[in-house]
C-alpha positions in Angstrom: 96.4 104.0 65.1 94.6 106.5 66.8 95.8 106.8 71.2 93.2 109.1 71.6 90.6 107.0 73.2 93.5 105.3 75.0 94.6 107.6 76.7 91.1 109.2 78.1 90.3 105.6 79.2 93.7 106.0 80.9 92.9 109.2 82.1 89.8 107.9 83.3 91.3 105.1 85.7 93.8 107.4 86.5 91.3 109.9 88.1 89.4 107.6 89.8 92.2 105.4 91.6 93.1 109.2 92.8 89.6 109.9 94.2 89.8 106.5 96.2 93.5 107.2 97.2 92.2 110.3 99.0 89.5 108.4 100.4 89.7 107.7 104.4 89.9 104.5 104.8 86.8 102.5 106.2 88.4 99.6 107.2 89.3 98.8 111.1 92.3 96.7 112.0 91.5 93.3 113.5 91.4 93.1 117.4 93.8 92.1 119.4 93.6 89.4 122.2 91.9 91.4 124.5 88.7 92.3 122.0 89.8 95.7 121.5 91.2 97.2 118.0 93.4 100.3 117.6 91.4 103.0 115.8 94.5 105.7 115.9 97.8 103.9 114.4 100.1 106.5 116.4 101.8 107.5 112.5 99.1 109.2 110.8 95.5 110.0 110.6 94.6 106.4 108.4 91.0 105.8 109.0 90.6 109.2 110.0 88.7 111.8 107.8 88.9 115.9 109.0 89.3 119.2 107.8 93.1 119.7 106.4 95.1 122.2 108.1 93.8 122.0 111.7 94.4 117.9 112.5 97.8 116.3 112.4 100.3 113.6 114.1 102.4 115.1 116.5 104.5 112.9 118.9 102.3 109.8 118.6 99.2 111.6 119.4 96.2 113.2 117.2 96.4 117.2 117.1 93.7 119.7 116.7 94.9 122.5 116.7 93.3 126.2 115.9 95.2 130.2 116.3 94.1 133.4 115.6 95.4 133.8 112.4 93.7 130.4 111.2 90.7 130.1 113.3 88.7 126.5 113.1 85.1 126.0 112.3 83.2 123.9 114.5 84.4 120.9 113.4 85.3 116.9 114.3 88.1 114.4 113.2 85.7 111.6 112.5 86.1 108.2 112.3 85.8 106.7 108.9 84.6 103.4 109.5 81.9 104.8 111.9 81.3 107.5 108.8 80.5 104.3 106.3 78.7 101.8 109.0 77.4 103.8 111.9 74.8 101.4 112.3 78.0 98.8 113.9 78.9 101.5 116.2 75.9 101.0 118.7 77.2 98.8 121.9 81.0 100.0 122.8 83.7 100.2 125.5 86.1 102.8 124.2 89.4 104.0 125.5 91.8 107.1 125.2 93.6 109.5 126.4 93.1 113.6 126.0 95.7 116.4 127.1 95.1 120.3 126.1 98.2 121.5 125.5 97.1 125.3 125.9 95.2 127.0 128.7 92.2 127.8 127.1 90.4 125.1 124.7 86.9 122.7 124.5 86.9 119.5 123.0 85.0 116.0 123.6 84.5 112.8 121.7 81.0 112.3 119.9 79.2 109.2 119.8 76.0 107.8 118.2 76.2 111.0 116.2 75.6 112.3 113.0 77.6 114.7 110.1 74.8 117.9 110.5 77.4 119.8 108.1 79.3 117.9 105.0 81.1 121.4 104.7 82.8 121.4 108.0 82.9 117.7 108.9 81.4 118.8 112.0 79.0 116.1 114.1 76.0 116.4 116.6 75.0 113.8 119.1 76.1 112.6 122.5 79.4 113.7 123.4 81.8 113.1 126.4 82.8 116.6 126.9 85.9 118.0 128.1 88.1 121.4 128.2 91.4 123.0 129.0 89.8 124.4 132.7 88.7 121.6 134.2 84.9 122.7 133.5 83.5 120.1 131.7 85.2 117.3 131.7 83.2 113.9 133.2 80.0 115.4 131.6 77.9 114.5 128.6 76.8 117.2 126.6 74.1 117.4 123.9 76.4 118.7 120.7 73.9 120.9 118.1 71.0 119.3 119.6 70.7 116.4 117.8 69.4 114.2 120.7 66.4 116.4 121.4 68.5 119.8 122.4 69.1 118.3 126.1 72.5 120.5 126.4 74.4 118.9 129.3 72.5 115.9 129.5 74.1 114.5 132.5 76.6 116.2 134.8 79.7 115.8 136.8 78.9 113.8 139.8 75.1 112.4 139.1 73.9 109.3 137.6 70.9 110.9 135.6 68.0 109.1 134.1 66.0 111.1 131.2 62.4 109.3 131.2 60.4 108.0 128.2 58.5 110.9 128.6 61.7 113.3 128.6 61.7 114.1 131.8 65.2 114.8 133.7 66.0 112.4 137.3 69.3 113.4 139.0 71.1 111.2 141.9 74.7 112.1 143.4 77.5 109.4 142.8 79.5 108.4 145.5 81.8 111.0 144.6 80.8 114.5 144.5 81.3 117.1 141.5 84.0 119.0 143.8 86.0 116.2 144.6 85.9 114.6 141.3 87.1 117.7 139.4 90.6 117.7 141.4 91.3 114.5 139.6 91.3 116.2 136.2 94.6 116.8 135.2 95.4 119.9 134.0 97.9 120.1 130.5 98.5 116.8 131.3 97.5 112.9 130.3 93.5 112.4 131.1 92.6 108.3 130.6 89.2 107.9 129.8 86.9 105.0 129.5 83.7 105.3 127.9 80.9 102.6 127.8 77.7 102.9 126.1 75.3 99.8 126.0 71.7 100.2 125.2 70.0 102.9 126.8 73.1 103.3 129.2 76.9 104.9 129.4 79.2 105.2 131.8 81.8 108.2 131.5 85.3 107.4 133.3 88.2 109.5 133.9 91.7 108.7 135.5 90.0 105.3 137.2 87.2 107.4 138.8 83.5 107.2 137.5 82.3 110.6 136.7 79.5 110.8 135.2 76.4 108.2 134.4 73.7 108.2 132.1 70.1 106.6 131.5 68.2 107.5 128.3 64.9 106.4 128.0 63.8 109.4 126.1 62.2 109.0 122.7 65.1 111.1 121.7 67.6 108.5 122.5 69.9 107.5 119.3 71.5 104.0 119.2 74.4 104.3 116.9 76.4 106.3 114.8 79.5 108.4 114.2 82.8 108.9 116.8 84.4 111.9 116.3 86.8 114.2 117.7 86.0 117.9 118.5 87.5 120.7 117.7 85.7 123.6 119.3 85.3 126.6 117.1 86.2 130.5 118.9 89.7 129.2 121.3 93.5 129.3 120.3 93.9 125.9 121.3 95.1 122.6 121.1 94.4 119.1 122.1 95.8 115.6 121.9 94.4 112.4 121.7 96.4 109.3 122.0 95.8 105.0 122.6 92.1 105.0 121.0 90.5 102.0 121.1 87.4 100.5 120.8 85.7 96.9 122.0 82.3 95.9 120.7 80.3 94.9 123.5 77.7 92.0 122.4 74.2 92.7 121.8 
Protein backbone atom coordinates (compact mmCIF):
# COMPACT_ATOMS: atom_id res chain seq x y z
CA UNK A 1 0.00 0.00 0.00
CA UNK A 2 1.43 3.11 -0.96
CA UNK A 3 1.43 6.11 2.51
CA UNK A 4 2.58 8.46 0.22
CA UNK A 5 -0.56 10.34 -0.37
CA UNK A 6 -1.32 9.70 3.32
CA UNK A 7 0.93 11.27 4.64
CA UNK A 8 0.91 14.68 2.49
CA UNK A 9 -2.87 14.82 3.25
CA UNK A 10 -1.52 14.58 6.82
CA UNK A 11 0.99 16.92 6.30
CA UNK A 12 -1.54 19.04 4.85
CA UNK A 13 -3.93 19.28 7.99
CA UNK A 14 -1.03 19.33 9.99
CA UNK A 15 0.17 22.76 8.39
CA UNK A 16 -2.88 24.31 8.42
CA UNK A 17 -4.23 23.55 12.19
CA UNK A 18 -0.56 25.31 12.81
CA UNK A 19 -1.35 28.45 10.80
CA UNK A 20 -4.79 28.76 12.79
CA UNK A 21 -2.89 27.90 16.07
CA UNK A 22 -0.86 31.02 15.56
CA UNK A 23 -3.78 32.87 14.65
CA UNK A 24 -4.93 35.67 17.32
CA UNK A 25 -7.90 34.88 18.41
CA UNK A 26 -11.00 36.85 17.26
CA UNK A 27 -13.27 35.88 19.71
CA UNK A 28 -14.25 38.25 22.81
CA UNK A 29 -15.27 36.68 26.19
CA UNK A 30 -18.89 37.16 27.16
CA UNK A 31 -19.68 40.24 29.44
CA UNK A 32 -20.04 40.22 32.69
CA UNK A 33 -23.02 41.68 34.81
CA UNK A 34 -22.21 45.02 34.39
CA UNK A 35 -22.08 44.95 30.25
CA UNK A 36 -18.51 45.15 30.10
CA UNK A 37 -16.06 42.20 28.78
CA UNK A 38 -12.35 41.74 29.59
CA UNK A 39 -10.40 42.26 26.43
CA UNK A 40 -6.76 41.64 28.36
CA UNK A 41 -7.00 38.13 30.44
CA UNK A 42 -4.11 39.41 32.79
CA UNK A 43 -1.99 35.74 31.67
CA UNK A 44 -1.12 36.37 28.20
CA UNK A 45 -1.62 38.38 25.02
CA UNK A 46 -4.92 35.93 23.85
CA UNK A 47 -6.87 38.03 21.45
CA UNK A 48 -4.03 40.11 21.08
CA UNK A 49 -1.98 40.25 17.77
CA UNK A 50 1.64 42.47 17.82
CA UNK A 51 5.04 42.43 16.74
CA UNK A 52 7.00 39.53 18.72
CA UNK A 53 9.82 40.64 20.78
CA UNK A 54 8.64 44.05 21.94
CA UNK A 55 5.01 43.01 23.74
CA UNK A 56 4.69 40.68 26.59
CA UNK A 57 2.89 39.82 30.17
CA UNK A 58 4.63 41.14 32.92
CA UNK A 59 2.97 41.25 36.42
CA UNK A 60 -0.58 41.06 35.14
CA UNK A 61 -0.18 43.93 32.84
CA UNK A 62 0.59 44.29 28.93
CA UNK A 63 4.37 45.39 28.17
CA UNK A 64 5.74 47.33 25.36
CA UNK A 65 8.76 47.68 25.65
CA UNK A 66 11.66 49.08 23.19
CA UNK A 67 15.97 49.68 24.03
CA UNK A 68 18.67 50.82 22.11
CA UNK A 69 19.91 47.74 21.20
CA UNK A 70 16.41 46.45 19.85
CA UNK A 71 14.72 49.62 18.76
CA UNK A 72 10.71 49.31 17.93
CA UNK A 73 9.07 50.39 14.70
CA UNK A 74 6.15 52.38 15.01
CA UNK A 75 3.94 49.94 15.88
CA UNK A 76 0.53 48.85 17.95
CA UNK A 77 -0.68 45.70 20.03
CA UNK A 78 -4.00 45.42 18.29
CA UNK A 79 -6.95 43.95 19.22
CA UNK A 80 -7.93 40.95 17.22
CA UNK A 81 -11.41 40.90 17.32
CA UNK A 82 -11.52 44.67 16.32
CA UNK A 83 -8.81 43.41 13.47
CA UNK A 84 -11.69 40.83 12.01
CA UNK A 85 -14.95 43.08 12.81
CA UNK A 86 -14.02 46.63 13.08
CA UNK A 87 -17.31 47.57 11.77
CA UNK A 88 -18.74 46.29 15.77
CA UNK A 89 -16.30 48.58 17.25
CA UNK A 90 -18.21 51.91 16.57
CA UNK A 91 -20.27 52.99 19.88
CA UNK A 92 -17.87 52.19 23.19
CA UNK A 93 -17.20 52.97 26.82
CA UNK A 94 -13.68 51.62 27.36
CA UNK A 95 -11.61 51.26 30.48
CA UNK A 96 -7.84 50.79 31.47
CA UNK A 97 -5.14 51.69 33.13
CA UNK A 98 -1.51 52.97 31.60
CA UNK A 99 1.84 53.44 33.74
CA UNK A 100 5.41 54.22 31.93
CA UNK A 101 7.73 52.54 33.72
CA UNK A 102 10.68 54.64 32.30
CA UNK A 103 11.19 58.50 32.10
CA UNK A 104 11.06 58.96 28.69
CA UNK A 105 8.31 57.18 26.40
CA UNK A 106 4.87 57.97 24.10
CA UNK A 107 2.17 55.72 23.85
CA UNK A 108 -1.84 56.03 23.47
CA UNK A 109 -4.73 53.72 22.56
CA UNK A 110 -6.09 53.96 18.92
CA UNK A 111 -9.59 53.82 18.08
CA UNK A 112 -11.81 53.68 14.92
CA UNK A 113 -8.51 53.11 13.24
CA UNK A 114 -7.02 51.31 10.57
CA UNK A 115 -3.67 48.80 9.91
CA UNK A 116 -1.83 51.59 7.30
CA UNK A 117 1.20 49.00 7.56
CA UNK A 118 0.67 44.91 7.54
CA UNK A 119 4.59 44.95 8.01
CA UNK A 120 4.69 46.70 11.33
CA UNK A 121 1.17 46.04 12.71
CA UNK A 122 1.18 49.71 13.13
CA UNK A 123 -2.46 51.73 13.09
CA UNK A 124 -3.69 55.31 12.24
CA UNK A 125 -6.78 56.96 13.44
CA UNK A 126 -7.99 58.59 16.58
CA UNK A 127 -5.91 57.96 19.44
CA UNK A 128 -6.08 58.91 23.18
CA UNK A 129 -2.63 60.00 23.55
CA UNK A 130 -0.32 59.78 26.39
CA UNK A 131 3.54 59.81 27.48
CA UNK A 132 6.07 59.26 30.20
CA UNK A 133 6.24 63.51 30.84
CA UNK A 134 3.01 64.33 31.49
CA UNK A 135 2.79 66.11 27.82
CA UNK A 136 0.15 64.52 26.21
CA UNK A 137 -1.78 62.80 28.16
CA UNK A 138 -5.89 63.87 28.19
CA UNK A 139 -5.41 64.71 24.39
CA UNK A 140 -6.49 63.12 21.21
CA UNK A 141 -4.19 63.02 18.64
CA UNK A 142 -4.51 62.39 14.89
CA UNK A 143 -1.98 59.07 14.49
CA UNK A 144 -0.52 59.04 10.52
CA UNK A 145 -3.24 61.24 9.50
CA UNK A 146 -5.77 58.95 8.76
CA UNK A 147 -8.68 61.23 9.95
CA UNK A 148 -7.83 64.05 7.62
CA UNK A 149 -4.09 64.87 9.14
CA UNK A 150 -5.86 66.94 12.11
CA UNK A 151 -2.64 66.21 14.46
CA UNK A 152 -3.85 66.99 17.98
CA UNK A 153 -7.35 67.10 17.26
CA UNK A 154 -8.47 68.22 20.59
CA UNK A 155 -6.37 69.28 23.51
CA UNK A 156 -5.95 69.12 27.22
CA UNK A 157 -8.51 71.30 28.77
CA UNK A 158 -11.05 72.22 25.72
CA UNK A 159 -14.11 70.66 24.52
CA UNK A 160 -13.45 71.12 20.65
CA UNK A 161 -15.90 70.80 17.89
CA UNK A 162 -14.33 70.25 14.25
CA UNK A 163 -17.34 71.49 11.75
CA UNK A 164 -18.78 69.77 8.70
CA UNK A 165 -16.85 71.94 6.90
CA UNK A 166 -13.46 71.18 8.85
CA UNK A 167 -13.22 73.92 10.67
CA UNK A 168 -11.63 73.85 14.31
CA UNK A 169 -14.06 75.48 17.55
CA UNK A 170 -12.17 75.42 20.90
CA UNK A 171 -14.01 76.07 24.48
CA UNK A 172 -12.10 75.64 28.03
CA UNK A 173 -13.51 72.88 30.36
CA UNK A 174 -14.12 73.64 33.75
CA UNK A 175 -10.83 72.60 34.45
CA UNK A 176 -7.89 74.22 32.95
CA UNK A 177 -4.87 72.41 31.01
CA UNK A 178 -2.49 73.48 34.02
CA UNK A 179 -4.44 72.13 36.63
CA UNK A 180 -5.51 69.05 34.91
CA UNK A 181 -1.94 67.96 34.14
CA UNK A 182 -0.93 67.75 38.00
CA UNK A 183 -3.33 64.89 38.16
CA UNK A 184 -1.33 62.75 35.78
CA UNK A 185 0.61 60.53 37.63
CA UNK A 186 3.91 60.12 36.86
CA UNK A 187 5.48 56.14 36.67
CA UNK A 188 2.60 55.41 38.32
CA UNK A 189 -1.20 53.85 37.73
CA UNK A 190 -3.30 56.35 35.20
CA UNK A 191 -7.29 55.10 35.09
CA UNK A 192 -8.75 56.06 32.04
CA UNK A 193 -12.17 56.09 30.70
CA UNK A 194 -12.81 56.50 27.21
CA UNK A 195 -16.33 56.97 25.49
CA UNK A 196 -16.87 57.43 21.93
CA UNK A 197 -20.67 57.57 20.69
CA UNK A 198 -21.45 58.92 17.31
CA UNK A 199 -19.83 61.99 16.39
CA UNK A 200 -18.71 62.42 20.12
CA UNK A 201 -15.85 61.16 22.85
CA UNK A 202 -15.13 61.88 26.02
CA UNK A 203 -11.42 61.30 27.22
CA UNK A 204 -11.17 60.66 31.18
CA UNK A 205 -8.24 60.34 33.34
CA UNK A 206 -7.94 59.59 37.19
CA UNK A 207 -11.95 60.61 37.65
CA UNK A 208 -11.27 64.11 35.96
CA UNK A 209 -12.63 64.82 32.34
CA UNK A 210 -9.80 65.96 30.30
CA UNK A 211 -10.38 66.34 27.11
CA UNK A 212 -13.74 66.38 24.78
CA UNK A 213 -14.35 66.02 21.34
CA UNK A 214 -17.05 66.87 18.53
CA UNK A 215 -16.44 65.61 14.95
CA UNK A 216 -18.64 66.71 12.42
CA UNK A 217 -15.90 66.76 9.78
CA UNK A 218 -16.35 64.78 6.60
CA UNK A 219 -13.22 63.17 7.85
CA UNK A 220 -14.83 61.68 10.83
CA UNK A 221 -14.49 57.58 10.94
CA UNK A 222 -17.09 55.58 12.81
CA UNK A 223 -15.40 52.30 13.62
CA UNK A 224 -12.56 50.34 13.56
CA UNK A 225 -9.44 48.93 15.12
CA UNK A 226 -8.20 49.46 19.13
CA UNK A 227 -4.79 49.22 19.51
CA UNK A 228 -1.93 49.87 21.69
CA UNK A 229 1.01 52.14 20.80
CA UNK A 230 4.29 51.62 20.93
CA UNK A 231 6.07 54.75 19.83
CA UNK A 232 9.04 54.28 17.60
CA UNK A 233 12.67 56.51 18.59
CA UNK A 234 12.34 56.13 22.96
CA UNK A 235 13.94 53.45 25.29
CA UNK A 236 10.80 52.92 26.96
CA UNK A 237 8.27 51.05 28.40
CA UNK A 238 4.60 51.04 29.20
CA UNK A 239 1.91 49.02 30.90
CA UNK A 240 -1.48 48.49 30.31
CA UNK A 241 -3.64 46.67 32.74
CA UNK A 242 -7.94 46.05 33.46
CA UNK A 243 -9.07 46.73 29.66
CA UNK A 244 -12.41 46.54 29.15
CA UNK A 245 -14.86 47.41 26.85
CA UNK A 246 -18.94 48.12 26.98
CA UNK A 247 -20.90 48.49 23.72
CA UNK A 248 -22.93 51.40 24.02
CA UNK A 249 -26.40 50.95 22.00
CA UNK A 250 -26.92 52.50 18.78
Amino acid sequence: MDLRPLMVALMIVSTALLVRADEPKADLPAPGADGFIELFNGKDLTGWDGLPGFWSVKDGAISGQESKESPAPQTDLNLAASVAHPEKFSDFELRYSYKFTTPAGNSGVQYRSVINDADTKHCGGYQADCDAKQGYDGTIYDESGIVGGRKTMSNRGENTTWTADNKRQATPLPESAADLKKLIKVQDWNDVVLVVKGNHVTYTINGHLMTEMTDESPNARKDGVIGLQLHHGFVMEVLFKDIKIKFLDQ
